[in-house]
C-alpha atoms as a printed R data frame, in Angstrom:
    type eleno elety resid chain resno       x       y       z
1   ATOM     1    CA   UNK     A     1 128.657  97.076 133.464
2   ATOM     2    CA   UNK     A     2 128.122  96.160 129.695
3   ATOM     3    CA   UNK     A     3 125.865  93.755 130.737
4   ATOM     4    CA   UNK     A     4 123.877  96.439 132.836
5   ATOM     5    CA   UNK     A     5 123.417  98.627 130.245
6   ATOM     6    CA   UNK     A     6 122.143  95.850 127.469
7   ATOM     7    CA   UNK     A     7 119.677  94.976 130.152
8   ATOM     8    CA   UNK     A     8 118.461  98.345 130.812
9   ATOM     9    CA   UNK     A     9 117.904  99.277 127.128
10  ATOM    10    CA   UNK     A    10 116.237  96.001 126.246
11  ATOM    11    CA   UNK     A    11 113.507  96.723 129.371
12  ATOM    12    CA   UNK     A    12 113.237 100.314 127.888
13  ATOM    13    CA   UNK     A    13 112.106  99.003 124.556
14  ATOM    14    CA   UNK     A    14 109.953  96.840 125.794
15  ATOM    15    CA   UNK     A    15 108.197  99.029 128.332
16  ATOM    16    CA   UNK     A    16 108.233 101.678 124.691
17  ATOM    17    CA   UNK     A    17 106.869  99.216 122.754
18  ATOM    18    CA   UNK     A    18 104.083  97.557 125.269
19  ATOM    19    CA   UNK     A    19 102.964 100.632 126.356
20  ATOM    20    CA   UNK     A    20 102.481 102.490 123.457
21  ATOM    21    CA   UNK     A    21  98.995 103.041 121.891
22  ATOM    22    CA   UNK     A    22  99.531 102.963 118.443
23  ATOM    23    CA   UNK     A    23  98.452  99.508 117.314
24  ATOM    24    CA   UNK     A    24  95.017 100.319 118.409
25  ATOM    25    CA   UNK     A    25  94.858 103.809 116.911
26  ATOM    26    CA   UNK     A    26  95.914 102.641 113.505
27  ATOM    27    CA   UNK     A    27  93.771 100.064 113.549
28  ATOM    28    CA   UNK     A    28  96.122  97.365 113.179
29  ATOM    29    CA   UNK     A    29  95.520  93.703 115.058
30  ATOM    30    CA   UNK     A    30  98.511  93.867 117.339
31  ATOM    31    CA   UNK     A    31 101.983  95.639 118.066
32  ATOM    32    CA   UNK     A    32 103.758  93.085 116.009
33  ATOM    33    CA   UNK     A    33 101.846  94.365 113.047
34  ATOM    34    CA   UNK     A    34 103.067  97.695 114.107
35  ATOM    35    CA   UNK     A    35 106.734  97.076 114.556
36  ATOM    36    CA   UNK     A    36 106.940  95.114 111.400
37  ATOM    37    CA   UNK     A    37 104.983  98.195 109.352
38  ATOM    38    CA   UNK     A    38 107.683 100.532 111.166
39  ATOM    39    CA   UNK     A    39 110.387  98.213 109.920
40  ATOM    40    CA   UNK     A    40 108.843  98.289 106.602
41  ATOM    41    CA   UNK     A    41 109.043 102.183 106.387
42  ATOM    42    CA   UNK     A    42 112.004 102.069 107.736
43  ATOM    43    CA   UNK     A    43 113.648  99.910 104.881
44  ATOM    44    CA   UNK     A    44 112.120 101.680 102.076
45  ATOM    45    CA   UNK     A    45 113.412 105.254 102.862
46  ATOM    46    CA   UNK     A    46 116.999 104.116 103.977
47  ATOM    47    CA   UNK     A    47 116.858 102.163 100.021
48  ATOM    48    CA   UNK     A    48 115.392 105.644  98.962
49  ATOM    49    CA   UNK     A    49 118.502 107.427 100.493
50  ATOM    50    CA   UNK     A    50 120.942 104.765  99.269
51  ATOM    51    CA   UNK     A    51 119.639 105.367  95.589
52  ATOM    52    CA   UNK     A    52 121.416 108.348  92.878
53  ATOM    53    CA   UNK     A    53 117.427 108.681  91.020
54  ATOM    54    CA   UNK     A    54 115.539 109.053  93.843
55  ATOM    55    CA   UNK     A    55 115.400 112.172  96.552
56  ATOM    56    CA   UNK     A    56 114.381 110.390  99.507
57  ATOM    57    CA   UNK     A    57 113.718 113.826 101.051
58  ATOM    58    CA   UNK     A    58 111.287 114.716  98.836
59  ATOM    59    CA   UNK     A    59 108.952 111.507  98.967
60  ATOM    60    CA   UNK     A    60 107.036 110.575 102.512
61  ATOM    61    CA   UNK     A    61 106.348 106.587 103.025
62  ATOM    62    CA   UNK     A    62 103.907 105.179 105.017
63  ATOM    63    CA   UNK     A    63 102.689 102.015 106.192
64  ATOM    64    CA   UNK     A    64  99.910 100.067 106.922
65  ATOM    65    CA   UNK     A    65  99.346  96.479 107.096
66  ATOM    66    CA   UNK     A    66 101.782  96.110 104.960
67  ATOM    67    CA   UNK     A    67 100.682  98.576 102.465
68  ATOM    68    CA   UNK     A    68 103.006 100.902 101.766
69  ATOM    69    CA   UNK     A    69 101.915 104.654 100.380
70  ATOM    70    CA   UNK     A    70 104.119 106.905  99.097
71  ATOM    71    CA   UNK     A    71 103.397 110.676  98.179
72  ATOM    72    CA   UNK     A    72 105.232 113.586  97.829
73  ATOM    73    CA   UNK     A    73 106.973 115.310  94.771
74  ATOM    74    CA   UNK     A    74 109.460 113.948  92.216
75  ATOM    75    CA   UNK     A    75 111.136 115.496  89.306
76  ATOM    76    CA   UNK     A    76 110.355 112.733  86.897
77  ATOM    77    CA   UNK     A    77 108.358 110.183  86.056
78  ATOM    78    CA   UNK     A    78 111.672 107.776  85.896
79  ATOM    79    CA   UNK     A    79 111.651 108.854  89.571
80  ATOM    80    CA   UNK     A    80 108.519 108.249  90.647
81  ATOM    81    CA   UNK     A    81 108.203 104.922  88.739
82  ATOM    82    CA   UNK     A    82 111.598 104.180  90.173
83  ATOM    83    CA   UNK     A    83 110.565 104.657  94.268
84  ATOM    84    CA   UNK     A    84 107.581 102.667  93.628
85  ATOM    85    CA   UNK     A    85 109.575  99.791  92.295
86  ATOM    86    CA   UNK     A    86 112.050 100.325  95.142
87  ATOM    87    CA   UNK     A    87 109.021 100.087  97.441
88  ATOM    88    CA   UNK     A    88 107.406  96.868  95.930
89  ATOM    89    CA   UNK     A    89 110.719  95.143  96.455
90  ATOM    90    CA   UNK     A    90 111.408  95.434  99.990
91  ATOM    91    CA   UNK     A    91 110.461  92.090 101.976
92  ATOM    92    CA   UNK     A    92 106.880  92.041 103.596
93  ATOM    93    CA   UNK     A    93 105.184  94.640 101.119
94  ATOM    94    CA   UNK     A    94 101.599  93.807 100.030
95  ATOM    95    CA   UNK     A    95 101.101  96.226  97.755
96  ATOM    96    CA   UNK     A    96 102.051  99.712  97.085
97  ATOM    97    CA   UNK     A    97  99.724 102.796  96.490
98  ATOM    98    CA   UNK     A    98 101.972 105.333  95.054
99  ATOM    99    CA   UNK     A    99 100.463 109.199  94.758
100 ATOM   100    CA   UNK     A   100 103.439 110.723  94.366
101 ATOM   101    CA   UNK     A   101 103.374 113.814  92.147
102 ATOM   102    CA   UNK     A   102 105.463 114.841  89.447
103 ATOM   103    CA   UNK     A   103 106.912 118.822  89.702
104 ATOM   104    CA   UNK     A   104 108.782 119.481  86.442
């Protein structure tokens, strides 16, 4: 039954991932470029939410080809300067562009 289910919900994912669009909307060579920019995103707000300085609610990170832009509003510059490091130190980033604003 286990076994079933493991089946079932690795076909899903595939069939998800195969069949969606979105490496050819974002411009991006293939869906392996996709799912690893996904996995990038992924990593940096989960680190963002693990972190006391920085409100991961408050700061939006996206991806592409592994270039990772981050905007949004932080309280500080310590903050700010603080998610970008974050961001540059998560495996597979290129580079960071980081347009976050400070709000006093």
């Amino acid at each position: 039954m286990i076994r079933k289910t493991t089946w079932a919900t690795l076909a899903a994912s595939l069939v998800l991932v195969f069949a969606s669009g979105c490496a050819v909307t974002r411009g991006q060579e293939s869906v392996g470029a996709y799912i690893d920019d996904a996995g990038i995103t992924t990593l940096v707000k989960s680190r963002f939410f693990e972190d006391k300085d920085v409100a991961g609610s408050s700061i939006s990170v996206e991806t592409l080809n592994r270039t990772v832009m981050l905007s949004g509003f932080a309280k500080s510059t310590l903050e700010r300067n603080k998610a970008e490091t974050i961001a540059r130190g998560v495996k597979g980033v290129n580079s960071v562009r980081n347009e976050i604003a400070v709000r006093p």
